[in-house]
PyMOL Python script that loads the backbone (N, CA, C, O; Angstrom):
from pymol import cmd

cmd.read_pdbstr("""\
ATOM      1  N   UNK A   1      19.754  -3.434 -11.059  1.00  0.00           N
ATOM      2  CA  UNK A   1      19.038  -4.407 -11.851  1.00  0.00           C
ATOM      3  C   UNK A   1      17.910  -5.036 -11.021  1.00  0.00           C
ATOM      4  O   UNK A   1      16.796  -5.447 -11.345  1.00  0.00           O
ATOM      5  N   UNK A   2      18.499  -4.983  -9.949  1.00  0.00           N
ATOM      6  CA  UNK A   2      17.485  -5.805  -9.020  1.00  0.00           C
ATOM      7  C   UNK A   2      15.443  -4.668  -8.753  1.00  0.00           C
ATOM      8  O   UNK A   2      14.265  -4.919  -8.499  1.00  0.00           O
ATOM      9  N   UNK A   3      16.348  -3.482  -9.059  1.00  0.00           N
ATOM     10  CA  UNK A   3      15.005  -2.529  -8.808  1.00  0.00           C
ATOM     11  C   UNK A   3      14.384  -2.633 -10.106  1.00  0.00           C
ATOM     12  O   UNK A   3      13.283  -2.100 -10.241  1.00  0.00           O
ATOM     13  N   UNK A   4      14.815  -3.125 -10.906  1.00  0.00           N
ATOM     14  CA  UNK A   4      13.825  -2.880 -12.357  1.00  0.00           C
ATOM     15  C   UNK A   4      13.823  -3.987 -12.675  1.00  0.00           C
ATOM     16  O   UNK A   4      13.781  -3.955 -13.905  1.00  0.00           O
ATOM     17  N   UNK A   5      13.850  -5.485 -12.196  1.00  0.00           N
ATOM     18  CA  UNK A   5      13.559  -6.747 -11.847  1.00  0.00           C
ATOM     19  C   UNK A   5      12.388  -6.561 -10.808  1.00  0.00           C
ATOM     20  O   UNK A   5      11.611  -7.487 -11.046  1.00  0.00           O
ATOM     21  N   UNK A   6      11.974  -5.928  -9.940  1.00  0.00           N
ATOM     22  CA  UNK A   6      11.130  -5.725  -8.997  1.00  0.00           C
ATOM     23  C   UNK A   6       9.968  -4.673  -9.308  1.00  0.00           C
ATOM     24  O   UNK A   6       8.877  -4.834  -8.760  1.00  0.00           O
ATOM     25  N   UNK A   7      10.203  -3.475 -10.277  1.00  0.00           N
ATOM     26  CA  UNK A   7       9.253  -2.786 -10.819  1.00  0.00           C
ATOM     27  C   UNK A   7       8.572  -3.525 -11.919  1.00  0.00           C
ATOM     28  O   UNK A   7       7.359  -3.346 -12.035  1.00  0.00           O
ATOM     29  N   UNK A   8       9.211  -4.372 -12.785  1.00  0.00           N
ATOM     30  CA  UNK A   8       8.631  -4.864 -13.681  1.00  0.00           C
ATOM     31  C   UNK A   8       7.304  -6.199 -13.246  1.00  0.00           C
ATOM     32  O   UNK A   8       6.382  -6.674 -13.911  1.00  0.00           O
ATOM     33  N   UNK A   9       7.818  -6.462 -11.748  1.00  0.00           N
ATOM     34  CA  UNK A   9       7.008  -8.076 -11.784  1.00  0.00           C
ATOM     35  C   UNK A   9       6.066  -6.845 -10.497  1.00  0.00           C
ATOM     36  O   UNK A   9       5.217  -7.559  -9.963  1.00  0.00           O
ATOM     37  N   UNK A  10       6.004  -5.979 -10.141  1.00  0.00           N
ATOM     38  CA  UNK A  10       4.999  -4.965  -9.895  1.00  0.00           C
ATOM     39  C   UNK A  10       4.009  -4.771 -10.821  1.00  0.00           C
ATOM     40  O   UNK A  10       2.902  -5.274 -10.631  1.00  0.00           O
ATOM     41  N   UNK A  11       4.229  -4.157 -11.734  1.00  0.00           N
ATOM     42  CA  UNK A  11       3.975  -3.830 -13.291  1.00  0.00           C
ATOM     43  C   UNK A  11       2.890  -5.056 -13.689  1.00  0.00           C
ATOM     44  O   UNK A  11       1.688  -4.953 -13.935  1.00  0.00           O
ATOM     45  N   UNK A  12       3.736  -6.242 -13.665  1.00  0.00           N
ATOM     46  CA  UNK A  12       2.989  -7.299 -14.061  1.00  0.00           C
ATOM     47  C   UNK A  12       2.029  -7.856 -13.195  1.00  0.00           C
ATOM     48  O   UNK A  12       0.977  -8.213 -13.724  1.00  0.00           O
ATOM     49  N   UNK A  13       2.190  -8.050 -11.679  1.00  0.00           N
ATOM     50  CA  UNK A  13       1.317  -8.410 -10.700  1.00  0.00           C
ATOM     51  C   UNK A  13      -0.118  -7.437 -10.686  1.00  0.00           C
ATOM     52  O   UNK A  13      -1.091  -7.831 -10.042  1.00  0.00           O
ATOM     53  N   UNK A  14      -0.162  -6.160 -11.435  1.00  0.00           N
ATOM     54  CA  UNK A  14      -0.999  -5.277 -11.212  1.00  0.00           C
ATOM     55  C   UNK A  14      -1.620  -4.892 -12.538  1.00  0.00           C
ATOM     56  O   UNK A  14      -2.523  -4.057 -12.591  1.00  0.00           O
ATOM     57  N   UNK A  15      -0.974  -5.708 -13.969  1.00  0.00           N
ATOM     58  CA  UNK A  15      -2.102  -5.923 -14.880  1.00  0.00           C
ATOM     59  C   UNK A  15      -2.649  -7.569 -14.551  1.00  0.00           C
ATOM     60  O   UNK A  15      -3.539  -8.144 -15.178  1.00  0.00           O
ATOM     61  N   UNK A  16      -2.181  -7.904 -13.867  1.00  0.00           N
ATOM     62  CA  UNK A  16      -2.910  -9.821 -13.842  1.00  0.00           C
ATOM     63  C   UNK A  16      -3.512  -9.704 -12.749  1.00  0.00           C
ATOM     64  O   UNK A  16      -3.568 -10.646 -11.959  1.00  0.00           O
ATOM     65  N   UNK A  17      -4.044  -8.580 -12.520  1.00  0.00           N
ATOM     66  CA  UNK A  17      -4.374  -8.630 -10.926  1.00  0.00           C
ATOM     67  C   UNK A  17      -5.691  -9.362 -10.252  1.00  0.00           C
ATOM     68  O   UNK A  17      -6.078  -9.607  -9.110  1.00  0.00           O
ATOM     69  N   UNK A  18      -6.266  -9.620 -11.894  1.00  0.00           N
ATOM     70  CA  UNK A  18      -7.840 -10.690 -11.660  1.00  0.00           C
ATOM     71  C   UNK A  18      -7.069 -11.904 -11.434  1.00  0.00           C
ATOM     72  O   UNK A  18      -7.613 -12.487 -10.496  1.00  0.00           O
ATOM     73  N   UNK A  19      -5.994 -12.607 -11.873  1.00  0.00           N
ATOM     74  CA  UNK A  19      -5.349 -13.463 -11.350  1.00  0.00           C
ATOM     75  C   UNK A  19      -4.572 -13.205  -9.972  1.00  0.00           C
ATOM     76  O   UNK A  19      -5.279 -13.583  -9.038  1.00  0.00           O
ATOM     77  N   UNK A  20      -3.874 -12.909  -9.730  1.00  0.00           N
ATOM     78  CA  UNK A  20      -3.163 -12.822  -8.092  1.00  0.00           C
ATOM     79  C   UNK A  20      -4.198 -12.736  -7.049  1.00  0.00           C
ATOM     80  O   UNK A  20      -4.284 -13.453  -6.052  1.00  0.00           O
ATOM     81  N   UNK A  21      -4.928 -11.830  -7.378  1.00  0.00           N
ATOM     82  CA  UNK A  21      -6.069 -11.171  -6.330  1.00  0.00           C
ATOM     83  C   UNK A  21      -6.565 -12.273  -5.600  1.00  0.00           C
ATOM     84  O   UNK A  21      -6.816 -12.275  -4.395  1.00  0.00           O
ATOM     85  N   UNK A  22      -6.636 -12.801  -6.047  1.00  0.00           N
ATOM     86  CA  UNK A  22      -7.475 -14.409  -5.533  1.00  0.00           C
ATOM     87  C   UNK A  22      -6.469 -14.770  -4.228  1.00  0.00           C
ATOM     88  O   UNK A  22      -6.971 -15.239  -3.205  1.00  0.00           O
ATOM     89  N   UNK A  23      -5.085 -14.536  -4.321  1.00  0.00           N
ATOM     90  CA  UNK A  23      -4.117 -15.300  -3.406  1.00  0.00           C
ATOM     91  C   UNK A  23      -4.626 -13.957  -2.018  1.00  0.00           C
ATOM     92  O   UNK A  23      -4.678 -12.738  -2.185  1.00  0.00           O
ATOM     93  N   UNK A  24      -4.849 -14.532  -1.076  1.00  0.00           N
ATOM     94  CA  UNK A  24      -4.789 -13.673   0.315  1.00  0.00           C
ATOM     95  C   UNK A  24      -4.125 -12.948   0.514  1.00  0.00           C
ATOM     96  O   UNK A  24      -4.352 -11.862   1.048  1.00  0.00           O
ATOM     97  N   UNK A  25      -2.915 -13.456   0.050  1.00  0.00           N
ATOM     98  CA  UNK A  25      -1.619 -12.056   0.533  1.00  0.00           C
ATOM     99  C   UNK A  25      -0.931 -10.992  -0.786  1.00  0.00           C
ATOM    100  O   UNK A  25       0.077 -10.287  -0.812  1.00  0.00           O
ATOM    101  N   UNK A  26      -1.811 -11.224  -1.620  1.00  0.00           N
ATOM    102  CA  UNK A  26      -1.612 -10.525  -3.036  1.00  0.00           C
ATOM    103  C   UNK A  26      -1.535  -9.128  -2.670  1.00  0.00           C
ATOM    104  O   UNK A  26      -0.419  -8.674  -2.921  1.00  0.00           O
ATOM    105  N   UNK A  27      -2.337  -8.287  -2.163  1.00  0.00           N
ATOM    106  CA  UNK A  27      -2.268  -7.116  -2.002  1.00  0.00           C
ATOM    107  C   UNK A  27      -1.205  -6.277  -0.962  1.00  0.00           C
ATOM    108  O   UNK A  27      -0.785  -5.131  -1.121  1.00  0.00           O
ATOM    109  N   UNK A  28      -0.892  -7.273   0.215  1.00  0.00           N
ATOM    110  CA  UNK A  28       0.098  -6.668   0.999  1.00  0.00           C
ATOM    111  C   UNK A  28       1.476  -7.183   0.465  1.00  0.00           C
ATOM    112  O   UNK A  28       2.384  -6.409   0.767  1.00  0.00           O
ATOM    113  N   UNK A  29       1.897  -8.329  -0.277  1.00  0.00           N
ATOM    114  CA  UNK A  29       2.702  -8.129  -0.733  1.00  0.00           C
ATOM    115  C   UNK A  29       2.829  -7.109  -2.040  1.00  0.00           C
ATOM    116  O   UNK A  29       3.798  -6.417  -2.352  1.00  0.00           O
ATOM    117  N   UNK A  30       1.931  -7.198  -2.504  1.00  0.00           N
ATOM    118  CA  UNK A  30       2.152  -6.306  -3.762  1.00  0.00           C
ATOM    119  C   UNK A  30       2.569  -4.514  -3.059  1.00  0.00           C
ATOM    120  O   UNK A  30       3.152  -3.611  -3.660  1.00  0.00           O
ATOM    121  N   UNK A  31       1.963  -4.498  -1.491  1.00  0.00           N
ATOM    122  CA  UNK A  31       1.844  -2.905  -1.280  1.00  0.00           C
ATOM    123  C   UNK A  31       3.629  -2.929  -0.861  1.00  0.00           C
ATOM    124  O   UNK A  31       4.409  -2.161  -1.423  1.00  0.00           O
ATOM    125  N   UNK A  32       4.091  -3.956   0.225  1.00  0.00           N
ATOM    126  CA  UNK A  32       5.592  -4.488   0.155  1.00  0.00           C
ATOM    127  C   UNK A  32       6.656  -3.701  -1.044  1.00  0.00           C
ATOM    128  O   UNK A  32       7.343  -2.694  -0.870  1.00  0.00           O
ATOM    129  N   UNK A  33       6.502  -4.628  -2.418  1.00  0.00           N
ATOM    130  CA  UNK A  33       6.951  -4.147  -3.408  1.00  0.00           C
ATOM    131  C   UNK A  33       7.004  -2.958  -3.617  1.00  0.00           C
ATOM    132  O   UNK A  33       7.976  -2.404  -4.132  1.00  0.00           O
ATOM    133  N   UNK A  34       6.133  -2.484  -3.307  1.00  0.00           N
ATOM    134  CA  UNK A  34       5.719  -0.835  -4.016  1.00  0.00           C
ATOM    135  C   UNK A  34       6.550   0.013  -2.808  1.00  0.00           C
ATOM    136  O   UNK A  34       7.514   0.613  -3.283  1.00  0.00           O
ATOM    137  N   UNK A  35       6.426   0.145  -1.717  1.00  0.00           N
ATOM    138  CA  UNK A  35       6.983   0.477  -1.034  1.00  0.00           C
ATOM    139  C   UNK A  35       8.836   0.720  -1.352  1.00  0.00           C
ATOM    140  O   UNK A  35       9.556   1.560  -0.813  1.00  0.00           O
ATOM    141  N   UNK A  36       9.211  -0.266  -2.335  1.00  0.00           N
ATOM    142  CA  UNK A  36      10.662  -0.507  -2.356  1.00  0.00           C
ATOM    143  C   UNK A  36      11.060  -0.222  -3.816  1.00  0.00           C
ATOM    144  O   UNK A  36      12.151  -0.515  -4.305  1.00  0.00           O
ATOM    145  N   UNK A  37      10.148   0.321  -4.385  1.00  0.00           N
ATOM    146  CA  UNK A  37      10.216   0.831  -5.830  1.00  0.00           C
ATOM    147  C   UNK A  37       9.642   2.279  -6.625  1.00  0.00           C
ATOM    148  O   UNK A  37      10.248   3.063  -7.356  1.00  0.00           O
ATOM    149  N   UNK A  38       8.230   2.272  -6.158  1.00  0.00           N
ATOM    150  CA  UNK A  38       7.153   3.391  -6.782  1.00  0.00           C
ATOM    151  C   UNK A  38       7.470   4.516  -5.905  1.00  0.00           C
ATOM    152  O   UNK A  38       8.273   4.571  -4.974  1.00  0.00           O
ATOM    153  N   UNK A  39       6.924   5.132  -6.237  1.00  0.00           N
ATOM    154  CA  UNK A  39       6.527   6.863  -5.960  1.00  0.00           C
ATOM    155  C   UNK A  39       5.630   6.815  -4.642  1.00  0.00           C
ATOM    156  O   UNK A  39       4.976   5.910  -4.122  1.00  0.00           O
ATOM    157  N   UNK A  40       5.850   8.093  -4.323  1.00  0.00           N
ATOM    158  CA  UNK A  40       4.948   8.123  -2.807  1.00  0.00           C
ATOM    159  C   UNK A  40       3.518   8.321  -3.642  1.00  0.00           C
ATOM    160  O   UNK A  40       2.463   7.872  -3.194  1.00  0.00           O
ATOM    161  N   UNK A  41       3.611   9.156  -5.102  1.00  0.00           N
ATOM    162  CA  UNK A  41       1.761   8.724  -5.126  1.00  0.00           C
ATOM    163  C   UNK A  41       1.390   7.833  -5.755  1.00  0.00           C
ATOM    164  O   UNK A  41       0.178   7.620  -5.706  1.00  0.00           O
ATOM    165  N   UNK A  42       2.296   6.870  -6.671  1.00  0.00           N
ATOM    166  CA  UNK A  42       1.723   5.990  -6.906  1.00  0.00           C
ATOM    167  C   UNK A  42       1.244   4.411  -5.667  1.00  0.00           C
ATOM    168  O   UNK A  42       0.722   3.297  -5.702  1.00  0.00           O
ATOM    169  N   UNK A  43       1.938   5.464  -4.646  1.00  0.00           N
ATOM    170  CA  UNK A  43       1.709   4.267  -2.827  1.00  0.00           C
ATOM    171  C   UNK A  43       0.029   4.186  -2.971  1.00  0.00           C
ATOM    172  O   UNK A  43      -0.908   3.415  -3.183  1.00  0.00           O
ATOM    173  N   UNK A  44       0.425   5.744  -2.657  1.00  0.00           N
ATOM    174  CA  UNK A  44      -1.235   6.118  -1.722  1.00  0.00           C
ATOM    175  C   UNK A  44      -2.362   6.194  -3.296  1.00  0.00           C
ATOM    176  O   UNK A  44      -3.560   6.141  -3.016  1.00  0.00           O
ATOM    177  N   UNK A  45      -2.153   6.266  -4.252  1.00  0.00           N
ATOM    178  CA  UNK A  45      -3.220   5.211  -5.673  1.00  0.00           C
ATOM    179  C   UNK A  45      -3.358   4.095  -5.243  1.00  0.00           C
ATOM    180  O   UNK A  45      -4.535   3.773  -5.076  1.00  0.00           O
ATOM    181  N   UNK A  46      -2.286   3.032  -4.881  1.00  0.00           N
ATOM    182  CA  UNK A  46      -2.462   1.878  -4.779  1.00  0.00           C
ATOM    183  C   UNK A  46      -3.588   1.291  -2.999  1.00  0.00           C
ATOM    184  O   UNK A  46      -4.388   0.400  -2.716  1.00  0.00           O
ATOM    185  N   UNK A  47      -2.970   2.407  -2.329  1.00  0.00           N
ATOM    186  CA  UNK A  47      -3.622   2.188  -1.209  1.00  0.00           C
ATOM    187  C   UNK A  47      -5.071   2.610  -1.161  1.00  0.00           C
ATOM    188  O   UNK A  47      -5.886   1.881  -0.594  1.00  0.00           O
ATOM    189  N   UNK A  48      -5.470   3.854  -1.777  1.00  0.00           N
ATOM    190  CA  UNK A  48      -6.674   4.562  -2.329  1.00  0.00           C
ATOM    191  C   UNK A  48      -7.892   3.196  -2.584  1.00  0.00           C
ATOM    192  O   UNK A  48      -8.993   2.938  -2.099  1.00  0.00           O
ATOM    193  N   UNK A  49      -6.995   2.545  -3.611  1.00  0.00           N
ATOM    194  CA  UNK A  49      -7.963   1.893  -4.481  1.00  0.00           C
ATOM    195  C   UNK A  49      -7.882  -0.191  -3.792  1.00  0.00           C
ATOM    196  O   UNK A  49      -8.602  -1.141  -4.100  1.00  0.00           O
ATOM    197  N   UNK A  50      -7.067  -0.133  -3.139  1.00  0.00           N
ATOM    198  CA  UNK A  50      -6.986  -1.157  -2.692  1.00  0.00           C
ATOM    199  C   UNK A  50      -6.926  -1.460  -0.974  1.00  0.00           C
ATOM    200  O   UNK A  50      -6.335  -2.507  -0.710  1.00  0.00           O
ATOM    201  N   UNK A  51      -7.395  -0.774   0.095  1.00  0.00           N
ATOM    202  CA  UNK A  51      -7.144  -0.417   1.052  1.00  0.00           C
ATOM    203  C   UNK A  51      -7.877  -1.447   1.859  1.00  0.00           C
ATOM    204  O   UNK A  51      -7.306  -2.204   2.644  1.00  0.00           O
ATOM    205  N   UNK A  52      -9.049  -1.442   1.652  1.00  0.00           N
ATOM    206  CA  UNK A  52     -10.195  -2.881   1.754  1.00  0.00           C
ATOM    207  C   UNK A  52      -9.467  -4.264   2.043  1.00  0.00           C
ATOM    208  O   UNK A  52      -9.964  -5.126   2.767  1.00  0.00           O
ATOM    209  N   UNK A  53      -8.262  -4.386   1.415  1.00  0.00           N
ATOM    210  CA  UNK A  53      -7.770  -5.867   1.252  1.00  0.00           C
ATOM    211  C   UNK A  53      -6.088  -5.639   1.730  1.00  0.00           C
ATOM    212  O   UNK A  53      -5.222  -6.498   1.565  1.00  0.00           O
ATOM    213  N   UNK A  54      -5.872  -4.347   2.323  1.00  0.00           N
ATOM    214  CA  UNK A  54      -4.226  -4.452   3.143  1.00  0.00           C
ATOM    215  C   UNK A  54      -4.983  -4.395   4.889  1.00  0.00           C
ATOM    216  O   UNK A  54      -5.805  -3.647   5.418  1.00  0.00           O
ATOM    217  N   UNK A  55      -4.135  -5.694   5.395  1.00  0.00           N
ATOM    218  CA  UNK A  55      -4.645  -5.094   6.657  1.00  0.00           C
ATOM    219  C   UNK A  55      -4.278  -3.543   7.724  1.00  0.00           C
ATOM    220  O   UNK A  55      -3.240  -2.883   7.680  1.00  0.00           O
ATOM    221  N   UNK A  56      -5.217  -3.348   8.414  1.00  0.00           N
ATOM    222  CA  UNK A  56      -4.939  -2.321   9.149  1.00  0.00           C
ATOM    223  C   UNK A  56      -3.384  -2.399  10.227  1.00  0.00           C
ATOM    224  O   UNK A  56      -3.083  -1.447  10.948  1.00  0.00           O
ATOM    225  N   UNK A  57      -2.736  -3.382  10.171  1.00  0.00           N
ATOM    226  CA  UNK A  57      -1.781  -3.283  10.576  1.00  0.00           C
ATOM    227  C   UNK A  57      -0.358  -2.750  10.151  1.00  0.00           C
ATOM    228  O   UNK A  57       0.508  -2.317  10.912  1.00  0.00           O
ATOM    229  N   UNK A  58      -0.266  -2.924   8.169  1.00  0.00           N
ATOM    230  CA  UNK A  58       0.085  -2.332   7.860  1.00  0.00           C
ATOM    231  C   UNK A  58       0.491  -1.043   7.603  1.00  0.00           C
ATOM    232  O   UNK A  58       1.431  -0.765   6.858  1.00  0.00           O
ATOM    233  N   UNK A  59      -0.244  -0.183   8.244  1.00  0.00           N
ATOM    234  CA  UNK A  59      -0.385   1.600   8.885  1.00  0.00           C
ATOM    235  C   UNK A  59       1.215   1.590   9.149  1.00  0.00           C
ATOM    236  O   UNK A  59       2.103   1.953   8.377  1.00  0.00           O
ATOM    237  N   UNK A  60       1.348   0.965  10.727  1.00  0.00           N
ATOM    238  CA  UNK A  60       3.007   0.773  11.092  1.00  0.00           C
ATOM    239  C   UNK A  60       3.972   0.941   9.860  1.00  0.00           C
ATOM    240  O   UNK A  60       4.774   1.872   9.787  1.00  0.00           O
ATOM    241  N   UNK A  61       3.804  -0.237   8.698  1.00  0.00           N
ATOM    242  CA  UNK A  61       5.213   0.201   7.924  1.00  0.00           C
ATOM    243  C   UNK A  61       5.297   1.139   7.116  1.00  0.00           C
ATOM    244  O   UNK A  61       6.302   1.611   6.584  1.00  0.00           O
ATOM    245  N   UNK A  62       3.556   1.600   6.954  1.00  0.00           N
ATOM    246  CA  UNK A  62       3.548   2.857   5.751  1.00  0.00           C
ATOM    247  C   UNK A  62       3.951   3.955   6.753  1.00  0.00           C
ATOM    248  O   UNK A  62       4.378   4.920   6.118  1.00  0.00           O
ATOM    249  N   UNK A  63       3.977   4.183   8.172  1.00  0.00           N
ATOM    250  CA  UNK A  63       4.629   5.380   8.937  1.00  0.00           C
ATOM    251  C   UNK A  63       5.962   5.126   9.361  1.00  0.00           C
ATOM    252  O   UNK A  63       6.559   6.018   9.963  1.00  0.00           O
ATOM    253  N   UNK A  64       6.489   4.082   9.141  1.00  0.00           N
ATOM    254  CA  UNK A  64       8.147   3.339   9.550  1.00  0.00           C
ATOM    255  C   UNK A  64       8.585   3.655   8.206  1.00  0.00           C
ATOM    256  O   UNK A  64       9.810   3.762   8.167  1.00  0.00           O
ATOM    257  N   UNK A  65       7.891   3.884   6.846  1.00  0.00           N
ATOM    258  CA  UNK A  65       8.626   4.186   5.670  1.00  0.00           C
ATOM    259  C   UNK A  65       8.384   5.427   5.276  1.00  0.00           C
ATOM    260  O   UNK A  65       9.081   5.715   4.303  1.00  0.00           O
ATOM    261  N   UNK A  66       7.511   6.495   5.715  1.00  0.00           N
ATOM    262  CA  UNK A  66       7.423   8.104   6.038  1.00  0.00           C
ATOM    263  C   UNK A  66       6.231   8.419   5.082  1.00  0.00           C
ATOM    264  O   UNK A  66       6.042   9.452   4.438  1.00  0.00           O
ATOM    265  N   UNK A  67       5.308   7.041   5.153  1.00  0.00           N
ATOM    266  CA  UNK A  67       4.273   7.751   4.053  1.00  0.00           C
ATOM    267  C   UNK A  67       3.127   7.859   4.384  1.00  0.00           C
ATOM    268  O   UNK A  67       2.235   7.032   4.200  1.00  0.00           O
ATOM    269  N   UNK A  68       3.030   9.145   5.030  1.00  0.00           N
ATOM    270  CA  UNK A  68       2.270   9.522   5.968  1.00  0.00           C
ATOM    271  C   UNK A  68       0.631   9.306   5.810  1.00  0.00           C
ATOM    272  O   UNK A  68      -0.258   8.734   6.441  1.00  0.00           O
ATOM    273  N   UNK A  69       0.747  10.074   4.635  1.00  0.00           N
ATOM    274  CA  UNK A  69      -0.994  10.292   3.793  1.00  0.00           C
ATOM    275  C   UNK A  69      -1.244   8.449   3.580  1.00  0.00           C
ATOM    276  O   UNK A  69      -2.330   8.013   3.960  1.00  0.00           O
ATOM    277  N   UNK A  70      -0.538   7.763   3.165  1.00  0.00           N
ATOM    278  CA  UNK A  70      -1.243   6.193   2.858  1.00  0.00           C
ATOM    279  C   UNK A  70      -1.248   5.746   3.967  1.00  0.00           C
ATOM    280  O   UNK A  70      -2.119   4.883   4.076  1.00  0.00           O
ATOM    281  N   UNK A  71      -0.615   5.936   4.983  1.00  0.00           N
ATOM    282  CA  UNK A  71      -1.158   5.181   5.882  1.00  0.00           C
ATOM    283  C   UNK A  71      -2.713   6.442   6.826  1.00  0.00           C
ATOM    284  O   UNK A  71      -3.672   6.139   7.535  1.00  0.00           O
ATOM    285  N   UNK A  72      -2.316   7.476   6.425  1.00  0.00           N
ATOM    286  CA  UNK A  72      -3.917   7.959   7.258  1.00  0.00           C
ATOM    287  C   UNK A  72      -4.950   7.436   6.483  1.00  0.00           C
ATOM    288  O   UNK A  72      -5.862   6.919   7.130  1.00  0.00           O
ATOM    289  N   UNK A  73      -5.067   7.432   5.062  1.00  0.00           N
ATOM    290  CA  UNK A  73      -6.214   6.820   4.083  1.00  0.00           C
ATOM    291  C   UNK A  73      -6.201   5.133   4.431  1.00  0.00           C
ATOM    292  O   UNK A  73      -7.320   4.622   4.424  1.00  0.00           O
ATOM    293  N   UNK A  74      -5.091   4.257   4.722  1.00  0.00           N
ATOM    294  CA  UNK A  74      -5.723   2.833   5.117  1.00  0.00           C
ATOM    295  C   UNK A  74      -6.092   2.679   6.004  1.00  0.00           C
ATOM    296  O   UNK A  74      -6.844   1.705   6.047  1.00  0.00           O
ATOM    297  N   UNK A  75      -5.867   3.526   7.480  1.00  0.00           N
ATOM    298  CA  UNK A  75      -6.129   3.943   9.071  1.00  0.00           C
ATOM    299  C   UNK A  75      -7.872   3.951   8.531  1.00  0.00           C
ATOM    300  O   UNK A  75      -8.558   2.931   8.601  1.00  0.00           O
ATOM    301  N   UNK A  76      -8.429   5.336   7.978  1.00  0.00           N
ATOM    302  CA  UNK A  76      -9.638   5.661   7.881  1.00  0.00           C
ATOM    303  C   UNK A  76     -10.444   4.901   6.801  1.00  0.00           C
ATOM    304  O   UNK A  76     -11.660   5.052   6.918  1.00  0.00           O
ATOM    305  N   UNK A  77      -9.948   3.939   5.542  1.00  0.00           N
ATOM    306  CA  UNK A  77     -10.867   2.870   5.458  1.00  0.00           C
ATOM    307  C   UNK A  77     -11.258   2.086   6.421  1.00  0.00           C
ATOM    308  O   UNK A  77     -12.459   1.823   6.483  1.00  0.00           O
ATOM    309  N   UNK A  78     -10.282   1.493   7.460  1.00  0.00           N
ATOM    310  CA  UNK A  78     -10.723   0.483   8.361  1.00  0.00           C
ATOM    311  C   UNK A  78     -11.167   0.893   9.389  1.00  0.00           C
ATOM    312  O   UNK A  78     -11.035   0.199  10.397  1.00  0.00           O
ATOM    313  N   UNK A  79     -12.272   2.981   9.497  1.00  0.00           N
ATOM    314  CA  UNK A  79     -12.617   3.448  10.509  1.00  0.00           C
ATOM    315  C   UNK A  79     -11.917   3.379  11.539  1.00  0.00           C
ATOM    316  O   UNK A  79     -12.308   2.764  12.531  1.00  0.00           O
ATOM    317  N   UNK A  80     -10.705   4.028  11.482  1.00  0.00           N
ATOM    318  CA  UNK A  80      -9.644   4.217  12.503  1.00  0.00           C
ATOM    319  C   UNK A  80      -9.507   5.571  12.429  1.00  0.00           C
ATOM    320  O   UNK A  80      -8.469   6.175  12.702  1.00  0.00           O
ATOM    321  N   UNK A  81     -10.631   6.111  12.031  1.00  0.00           N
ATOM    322  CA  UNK A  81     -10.453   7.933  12.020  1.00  0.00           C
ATOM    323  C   UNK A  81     -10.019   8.695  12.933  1.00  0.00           C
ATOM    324  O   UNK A  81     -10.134   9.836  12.486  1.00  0.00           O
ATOM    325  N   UNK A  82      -9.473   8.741  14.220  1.00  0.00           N
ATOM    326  CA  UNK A  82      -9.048   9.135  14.942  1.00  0.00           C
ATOM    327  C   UNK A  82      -7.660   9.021  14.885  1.00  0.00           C
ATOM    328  O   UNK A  82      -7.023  10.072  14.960  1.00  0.00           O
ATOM    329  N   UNK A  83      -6.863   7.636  14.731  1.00  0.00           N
ATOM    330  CA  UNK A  83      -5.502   8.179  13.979  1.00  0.00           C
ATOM    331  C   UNK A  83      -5.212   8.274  12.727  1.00  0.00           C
ATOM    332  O   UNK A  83      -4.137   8.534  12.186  1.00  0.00           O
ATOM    333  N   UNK A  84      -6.050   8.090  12.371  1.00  0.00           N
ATOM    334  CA  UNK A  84      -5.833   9.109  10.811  1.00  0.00           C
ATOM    335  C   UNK A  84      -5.918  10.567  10.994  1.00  0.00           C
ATOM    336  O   UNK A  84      -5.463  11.262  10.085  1.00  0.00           O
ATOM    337  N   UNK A  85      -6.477  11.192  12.122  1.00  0.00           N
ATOM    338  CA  UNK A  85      -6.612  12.364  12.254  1.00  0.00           C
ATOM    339  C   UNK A  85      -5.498  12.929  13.007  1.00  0.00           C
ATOM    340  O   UNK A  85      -5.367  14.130  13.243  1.00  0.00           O
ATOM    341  N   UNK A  86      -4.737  12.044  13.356  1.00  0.00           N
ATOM    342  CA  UNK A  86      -3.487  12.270  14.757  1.00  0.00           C
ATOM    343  C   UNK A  86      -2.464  12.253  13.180  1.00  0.00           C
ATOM    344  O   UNK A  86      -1.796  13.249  12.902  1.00  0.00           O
ATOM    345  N   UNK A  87      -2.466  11.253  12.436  1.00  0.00           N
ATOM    346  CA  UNK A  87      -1.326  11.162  11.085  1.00  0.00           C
ATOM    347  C   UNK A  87      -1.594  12.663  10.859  1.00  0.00           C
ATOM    348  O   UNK A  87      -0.631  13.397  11.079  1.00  0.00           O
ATOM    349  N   UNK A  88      -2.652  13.194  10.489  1.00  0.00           N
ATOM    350  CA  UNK A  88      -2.585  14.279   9.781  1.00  0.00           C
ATOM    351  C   UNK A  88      -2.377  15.625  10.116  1.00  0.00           C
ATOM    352  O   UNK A  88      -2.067  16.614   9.453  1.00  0.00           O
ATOM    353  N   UNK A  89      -2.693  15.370  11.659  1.00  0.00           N
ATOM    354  CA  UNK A  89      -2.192  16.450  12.598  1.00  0.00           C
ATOM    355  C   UNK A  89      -0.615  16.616  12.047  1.00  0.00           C
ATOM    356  O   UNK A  89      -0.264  17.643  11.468  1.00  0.00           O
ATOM    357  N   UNK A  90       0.143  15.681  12.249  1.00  0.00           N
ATOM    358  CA  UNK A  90       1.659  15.972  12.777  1.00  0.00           C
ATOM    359  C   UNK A  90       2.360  16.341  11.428  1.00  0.00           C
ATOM    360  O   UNK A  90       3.556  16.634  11.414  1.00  0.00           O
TER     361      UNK A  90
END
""", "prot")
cmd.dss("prot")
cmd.show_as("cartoon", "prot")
cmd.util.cbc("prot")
cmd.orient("prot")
């Protein structure tokens, strides 16, 4: 119950997202959530299109949670192309 209590206020945080967006930590918590619910491609959609506003530190938990490709695509928005290129090596 608790996972479809947590997909749903996902769901909802990401049609109100002209509302949340505004809060600073809207997007890394929202990437948080997703991490503990969605699909590996609906990760790297979310990271795709929102990558600008997760910090580059976040890389660490998207490779501590095995998702390799979202964290090389948030690595190489924040011109960290070199380990994005080491992610994609391995």
């Amino acid at each position: 119950q608790y996972v479809q209590w947590l997909n749903a206020l996902c769901d909802y945080m990401t049609r109100k997202s002209a509302e949340f967006s505004r809060q600073p930590d809207y997007y890394p918590a929202l990437l948080k959530a997703y991490l503990l619910v969605k699909t590996p491609e609906l990760i790297i959609e979310f990271v795709q299109s929102s990558a600008s506003y997760v910090p580059v530190d976040y890389c660490k938990i998207l490779i501590d949670a095995r998702h390799y490709n979202a964290a090389a695509v948030l690595y190489s928005s924040h011109e960290k192309h070199q380990q994005a290129i080491d992610i994609w090596k391995k």
